[in-house]
Kinemage of the C-alpha trace (Angstrom):
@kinemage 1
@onewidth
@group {chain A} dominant
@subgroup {mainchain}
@vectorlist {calphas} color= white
{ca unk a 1} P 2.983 -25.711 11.936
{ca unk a 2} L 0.826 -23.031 10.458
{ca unk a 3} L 1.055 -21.547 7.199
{ca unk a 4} L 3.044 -18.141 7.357
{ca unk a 5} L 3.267 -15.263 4.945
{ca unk a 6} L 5.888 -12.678 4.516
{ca unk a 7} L 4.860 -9.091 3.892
{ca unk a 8} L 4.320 -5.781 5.847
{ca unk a 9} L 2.110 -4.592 8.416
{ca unk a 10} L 0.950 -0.924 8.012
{ca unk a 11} L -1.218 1.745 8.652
{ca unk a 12} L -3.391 3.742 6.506
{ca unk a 13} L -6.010 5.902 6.825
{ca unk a 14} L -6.485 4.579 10.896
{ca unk a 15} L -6.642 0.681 10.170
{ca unk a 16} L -3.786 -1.757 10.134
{ca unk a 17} L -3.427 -3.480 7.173
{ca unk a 18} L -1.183 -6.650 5.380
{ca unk a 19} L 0.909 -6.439 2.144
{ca unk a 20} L 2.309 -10.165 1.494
{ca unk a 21} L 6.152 -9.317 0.262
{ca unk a 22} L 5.349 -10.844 -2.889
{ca unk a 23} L 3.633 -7.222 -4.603
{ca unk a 24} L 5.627 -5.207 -2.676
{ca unk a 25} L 8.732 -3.708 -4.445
{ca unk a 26} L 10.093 -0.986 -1.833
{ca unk a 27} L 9.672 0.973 1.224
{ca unk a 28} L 10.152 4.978 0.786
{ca unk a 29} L 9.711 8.263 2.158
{ca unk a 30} L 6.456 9.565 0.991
{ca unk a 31} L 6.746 11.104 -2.418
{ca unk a 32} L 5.206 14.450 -3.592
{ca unk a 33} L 1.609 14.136 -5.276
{ca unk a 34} L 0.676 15.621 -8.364
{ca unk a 35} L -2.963 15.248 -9.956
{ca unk a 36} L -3.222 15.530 -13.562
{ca unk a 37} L -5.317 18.683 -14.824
{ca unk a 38} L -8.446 17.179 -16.067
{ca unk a 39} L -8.089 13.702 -15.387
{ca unk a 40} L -7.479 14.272 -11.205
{ca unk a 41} L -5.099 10.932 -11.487
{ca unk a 42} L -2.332 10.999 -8.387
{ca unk a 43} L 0.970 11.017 -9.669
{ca unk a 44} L 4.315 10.915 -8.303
{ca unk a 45} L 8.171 10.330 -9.380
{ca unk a 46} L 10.297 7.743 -8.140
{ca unk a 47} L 13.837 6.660 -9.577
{ca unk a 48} L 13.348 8.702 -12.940
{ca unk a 49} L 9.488 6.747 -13.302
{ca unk a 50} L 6.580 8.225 -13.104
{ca unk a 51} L 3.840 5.943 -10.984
{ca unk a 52} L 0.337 6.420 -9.953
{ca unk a 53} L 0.026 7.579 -6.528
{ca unk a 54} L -2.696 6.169 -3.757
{ca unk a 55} L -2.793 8.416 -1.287
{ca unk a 56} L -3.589 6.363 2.372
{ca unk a 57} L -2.848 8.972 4.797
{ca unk a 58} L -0.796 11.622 6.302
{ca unk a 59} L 2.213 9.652 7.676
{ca unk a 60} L 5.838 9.324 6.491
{ca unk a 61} L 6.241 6.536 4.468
{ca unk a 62} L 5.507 5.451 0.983
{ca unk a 63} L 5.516 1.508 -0.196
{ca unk a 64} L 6.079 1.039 -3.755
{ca unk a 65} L 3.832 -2.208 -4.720
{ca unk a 66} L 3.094 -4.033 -8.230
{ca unk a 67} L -0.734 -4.777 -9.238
{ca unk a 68} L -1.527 -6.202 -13.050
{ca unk a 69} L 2.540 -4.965 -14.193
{ca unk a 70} L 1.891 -1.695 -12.795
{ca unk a 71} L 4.047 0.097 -10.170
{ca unk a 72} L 2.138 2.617 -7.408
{ca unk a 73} L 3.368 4.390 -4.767
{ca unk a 74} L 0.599 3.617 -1.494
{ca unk a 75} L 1.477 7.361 -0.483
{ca unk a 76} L 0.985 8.562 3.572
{ca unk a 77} L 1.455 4.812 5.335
{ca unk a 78} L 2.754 3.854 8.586
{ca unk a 79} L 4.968 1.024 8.314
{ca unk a 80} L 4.801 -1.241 11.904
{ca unk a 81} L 6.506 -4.108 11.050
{ca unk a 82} L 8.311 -6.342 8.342
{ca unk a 83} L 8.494 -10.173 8.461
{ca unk a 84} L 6.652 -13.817 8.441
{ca unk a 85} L 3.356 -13.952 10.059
{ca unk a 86} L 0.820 -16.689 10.554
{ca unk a 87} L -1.526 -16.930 7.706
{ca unk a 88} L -5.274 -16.198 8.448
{ca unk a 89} L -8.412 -16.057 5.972
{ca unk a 90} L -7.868 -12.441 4.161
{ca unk a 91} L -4.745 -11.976 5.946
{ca unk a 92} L -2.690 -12.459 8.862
{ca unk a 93} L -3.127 -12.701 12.310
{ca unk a 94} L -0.466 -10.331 14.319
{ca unk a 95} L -0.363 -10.571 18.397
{ca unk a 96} L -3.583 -12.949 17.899
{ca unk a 97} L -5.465 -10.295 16.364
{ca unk a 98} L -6.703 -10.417 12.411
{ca unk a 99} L -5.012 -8.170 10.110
{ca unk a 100} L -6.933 -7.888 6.707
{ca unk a 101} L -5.339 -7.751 3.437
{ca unk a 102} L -4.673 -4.089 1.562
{ca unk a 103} L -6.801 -4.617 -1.667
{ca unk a 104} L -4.454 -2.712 -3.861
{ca unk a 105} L -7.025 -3.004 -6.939
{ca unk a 106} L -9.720 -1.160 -5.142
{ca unk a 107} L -7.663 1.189 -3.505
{ca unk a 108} L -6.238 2.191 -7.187
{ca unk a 109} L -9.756 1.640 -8.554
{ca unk a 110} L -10.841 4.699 -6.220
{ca unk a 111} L -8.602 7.154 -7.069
{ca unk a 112} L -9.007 6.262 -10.597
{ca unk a 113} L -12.240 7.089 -10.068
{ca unk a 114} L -11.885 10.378 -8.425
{ca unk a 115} L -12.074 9.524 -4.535
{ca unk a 116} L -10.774 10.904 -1.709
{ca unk a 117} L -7.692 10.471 0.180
C-alpha cells in the first residue's frame, strides 16, 4: 500500500498546493492585514496573538501554520479538501495528478523581504 500523508489541499495565488497536517494549526476566515510602517511586514491578529501574515490570494480562507516555532496566518487561500492522500516526491498526488508542497519558508522569506502578494 502506498505511503499516505494527511494535510490540506489549497489554492493560492492560481496553483493548488499541499500542507501535510503536521504544520498546520487551524483553518480560518481570512484575517485583516496590517503592514508595519517602515518595516512593510504583514501582520494580523488571531485569538489575542499577533502573527505574521502571508498573503496568497484574494479568497476566503486563512490557514494558520507553524514554521521554525513561529505561527503565520497563509492569508487569501482556497481550501479544496482535507484528508490522507497518497504520498508523491514534493507532495501528493490528488485524482492522479501531482500536487506540490507549499514551501512555507520561502513564502515567509518573500514577504519578509518586501514582495508582493
Amino acid at each position: 500500500m502506498p505511503a499516505r500523508e494527511a494535510g490540506i489541499i489549497l489554492m493560492a495565488r492560481g496553483s493548488r498546493h499541499f500542507l501535510p497536517s503536521a504544520i498546520t494549526q487551524r483553518i480560518i476566515h481570512t484575517l485583516p492585514i496590517t503592514r508595519v510602517p517602515g518595516d512593510g511586514t504583514p501582520l494580523s491578529t488571531w485569538d489575542g496573538r499577533v502573527v505574521t501574515a502571508v498573503p496568497l490570494g484574494e479568497d476566503a480562507h486563512a490557514v494558520l501554520c507553524e514554521v521554525d516555532g513561529e505561527t503565520i496566518a497563509l492569508s487569501g487561500v482556497a481550501v479544496e479538501r482535507t484528508g490522507f492522500f497518497e504520498a508523491a516526491e514534493g507532495g501528493v498526488l490528488v485524482e492522479g495528478q501531482r500536487v506540490p508542497l507549499l514551501s512555507l519558508s520561502a513564502e515567509l522569506s518573500r514577504v519578509r523581504e518586501g514582495g508582493e502578494a
